[in-house]
N, C-alpha and C positions, 0 to 999 in steps of 0.2 A: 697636743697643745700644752705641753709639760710646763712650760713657761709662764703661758697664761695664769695657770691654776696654781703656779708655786706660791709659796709664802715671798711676803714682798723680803726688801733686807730694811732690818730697823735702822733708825734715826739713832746716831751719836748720841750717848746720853751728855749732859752736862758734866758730871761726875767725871767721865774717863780723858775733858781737858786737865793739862798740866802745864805750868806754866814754863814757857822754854826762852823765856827772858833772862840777860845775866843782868849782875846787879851794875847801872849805868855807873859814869863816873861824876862828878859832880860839875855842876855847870859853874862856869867862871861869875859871869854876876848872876851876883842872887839877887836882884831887886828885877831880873826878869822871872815873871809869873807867867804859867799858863792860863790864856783865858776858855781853853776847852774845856767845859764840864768834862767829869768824869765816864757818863755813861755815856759820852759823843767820842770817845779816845778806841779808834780802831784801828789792829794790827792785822796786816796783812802777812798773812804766812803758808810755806810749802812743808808740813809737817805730817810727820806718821804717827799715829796716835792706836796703839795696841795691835800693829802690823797694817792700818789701814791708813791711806794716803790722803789728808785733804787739802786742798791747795783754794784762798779764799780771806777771807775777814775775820777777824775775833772781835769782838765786843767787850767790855766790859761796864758791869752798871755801875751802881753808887757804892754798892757794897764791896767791890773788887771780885764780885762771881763774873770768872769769863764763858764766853757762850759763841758760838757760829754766829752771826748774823750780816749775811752778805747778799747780795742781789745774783751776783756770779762766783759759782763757786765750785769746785769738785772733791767727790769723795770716790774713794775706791775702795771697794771689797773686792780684797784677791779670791779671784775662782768664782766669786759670786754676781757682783753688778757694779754698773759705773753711773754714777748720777752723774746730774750739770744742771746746776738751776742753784732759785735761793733757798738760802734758811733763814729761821730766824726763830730763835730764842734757841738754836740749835734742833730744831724741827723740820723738817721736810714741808714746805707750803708754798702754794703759785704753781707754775708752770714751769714744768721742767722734764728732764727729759733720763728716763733708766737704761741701760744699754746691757745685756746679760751677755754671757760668755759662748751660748751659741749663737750669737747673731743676733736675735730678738731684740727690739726696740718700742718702747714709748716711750710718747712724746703727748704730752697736754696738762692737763690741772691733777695738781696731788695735792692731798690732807692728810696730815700725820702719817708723812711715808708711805703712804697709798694713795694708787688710781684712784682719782674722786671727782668726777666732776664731767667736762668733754675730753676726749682723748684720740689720741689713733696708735692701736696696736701692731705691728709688724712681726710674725713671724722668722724665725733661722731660717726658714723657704725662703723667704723674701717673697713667697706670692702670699699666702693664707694673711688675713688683714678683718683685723676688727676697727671700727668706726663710731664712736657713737657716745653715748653715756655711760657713765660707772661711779660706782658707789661702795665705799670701803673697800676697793681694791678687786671687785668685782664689776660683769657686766651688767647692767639694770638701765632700766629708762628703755628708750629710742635707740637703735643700732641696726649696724650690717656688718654682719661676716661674710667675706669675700675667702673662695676656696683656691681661683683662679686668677691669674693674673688681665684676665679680660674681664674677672667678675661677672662671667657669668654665669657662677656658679655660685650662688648666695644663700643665706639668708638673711630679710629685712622687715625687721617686727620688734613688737614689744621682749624686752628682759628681764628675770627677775633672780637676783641672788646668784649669777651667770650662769643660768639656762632660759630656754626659750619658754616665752611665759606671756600669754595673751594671745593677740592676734600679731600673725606675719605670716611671708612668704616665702618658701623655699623654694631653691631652682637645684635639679642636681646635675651633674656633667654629662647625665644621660639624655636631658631635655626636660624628662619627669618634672613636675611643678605639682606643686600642694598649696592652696593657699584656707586660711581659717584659725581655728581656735588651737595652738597649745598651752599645755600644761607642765611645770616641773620637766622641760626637755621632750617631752612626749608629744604627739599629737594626739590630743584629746577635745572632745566640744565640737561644733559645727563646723565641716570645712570641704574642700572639694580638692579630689587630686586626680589629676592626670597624665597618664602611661603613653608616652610618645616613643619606646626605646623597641617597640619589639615589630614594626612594621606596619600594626593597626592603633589605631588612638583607642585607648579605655578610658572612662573617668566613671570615679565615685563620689556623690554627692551626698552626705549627711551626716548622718553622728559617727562619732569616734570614741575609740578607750585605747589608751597605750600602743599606738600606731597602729589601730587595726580597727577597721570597719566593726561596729558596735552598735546595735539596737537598729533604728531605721537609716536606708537610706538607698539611693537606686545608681544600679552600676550599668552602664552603658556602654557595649561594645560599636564603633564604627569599623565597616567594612573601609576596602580601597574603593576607588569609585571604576566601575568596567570600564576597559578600554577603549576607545573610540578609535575606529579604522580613518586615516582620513580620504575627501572625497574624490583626490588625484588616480586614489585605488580602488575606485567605483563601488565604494561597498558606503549600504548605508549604516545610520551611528547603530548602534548597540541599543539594547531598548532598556530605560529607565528599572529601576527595583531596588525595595526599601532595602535601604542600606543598615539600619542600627536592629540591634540586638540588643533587652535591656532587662533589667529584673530590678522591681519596686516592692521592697518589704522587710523583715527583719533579717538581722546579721549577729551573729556570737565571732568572735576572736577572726573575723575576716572571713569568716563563710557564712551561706545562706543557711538561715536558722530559724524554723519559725514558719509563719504565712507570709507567702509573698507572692506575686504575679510574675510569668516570664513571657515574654514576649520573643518571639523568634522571626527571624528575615523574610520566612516565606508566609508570614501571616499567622499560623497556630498561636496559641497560647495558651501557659499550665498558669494556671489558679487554686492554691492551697498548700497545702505542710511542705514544709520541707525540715 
């Protein structure tokens, strides 16, 4: 997600207009006056300004400083990005839209040349797709990262500084689902995950540090459920038997650590250190 995390491209400074007016020729009568103020007098132009391309409005105020300030407008940085949206005061602000050189595209509310605000991210895949809020050019707020072009491979939760940061929900392409607390990108804090990809369903239910079962919490294997003969084949059903396998107690770095209780299918059960 190189794109995502790149440096955005700055805003045109005021400084690097030059004026590409020649000097006009003078008007026949001169008792015709312009009654447009001065800072309402805007040129429209298709000009390259230090190799880059903008096509759009200039402004000028009272003092003769001219400046971008268009509703529609485009700038081009060769190799780097292609805006479409307004300026004003030759700033980047409102809604508008980046378009980068591998494909990548946003589209939504920018402040001072950055993501700020709601937005929707597209990846050069064309599938990978963020949705949601950002702040200084980052993810933050409310969002969802789609991996998938059915999305349904996400995540949708809180953001902070763009990483995953609070509570949300991960789905992975494998089925696997984690839903609870993280941190700084990490799963960290209260949360429950579970393992659908290996033919029995697992889940672990409680504390977390740096994606890994941490202090207390109980891990629960389910069996498949026995086969049932049907009754065309004169055989009768299969006879019922607990199905889960679970262990309730402490965890170090995703293993069992500590006291804790295990329960086993055919009824035993260890109680103490591990």
């Amino acid at each position: 997600f190189a794109a995502m995390a790149g440096v955005e491209p700055r805003s045109p400074k005021r400084e690097s207009l030059k004026s590409t007016q020649r000097p006009g020729k003078s008007v026949k009568n001169r008792n015709v006056r312009s009654t447009v103020p001065m800072e309402d007098v805007v040129k429209v132009v298709k000009q390259d300004f230090a190799g880059n391309a903008f096509t759009g409005a200039i402004k000028s105020d009272p003092l003769g400083v001219r400046h971008f300030s268009s509703k529609s407008s485009t700038y081009n940085w060769p190799q780097e990005a292609i805006y479409e949206g307004p300026f004003v005061g030759s700033t980047i602000v409102g809604s508008g839209k980046f378009t980068w050189p591998d494909g990548s595209v946003y589209e939504g509310q920018l402040n001072n040349g950055k993501r700020h605000g709601k937005g929707i991210f597209i990846a050069g895949d064309s599938v990978t797709k963020y949705e949601g809020q950002w702040f200084q050019g980052k993810r933050h707020g409310q969002g969802k990262l789609s991996y998938g072009a059915s999305s349904d491979a996400h995540y949708e939760g809180e953001w902070s500084d763009g990483c995953k940061h609070g509570h949300g929900v991960q789905v992975w392409p494998s089925g696997n689902v984690y839903e609870g607390q993280w941190r700084l990108g990490c799963i960290a804090g209260e949360g429950k995950m579970t393992w659908s990809d290996g033919g029995v369903a697992e889940h672990y239910q409680g504390h977390w540090e740096d994606d890994h079962p941490q202090g207390r919490g109980t891990h629960t294997w389910e069996a498949s459920a026995p086969p049932r003969l049907s009754s065309d084949q004169g055989a009768r059903d299969m006879p019922s038997q607990q199905m889960n396998n679970n262990y309730t107690g402490e965890w170090r770095r995703g293993v069992r650590h500590g006291e804790g209780a295990f329960s086993y299918a055919n009824g035993a059960m260890y109680n103490g250190g591990w």
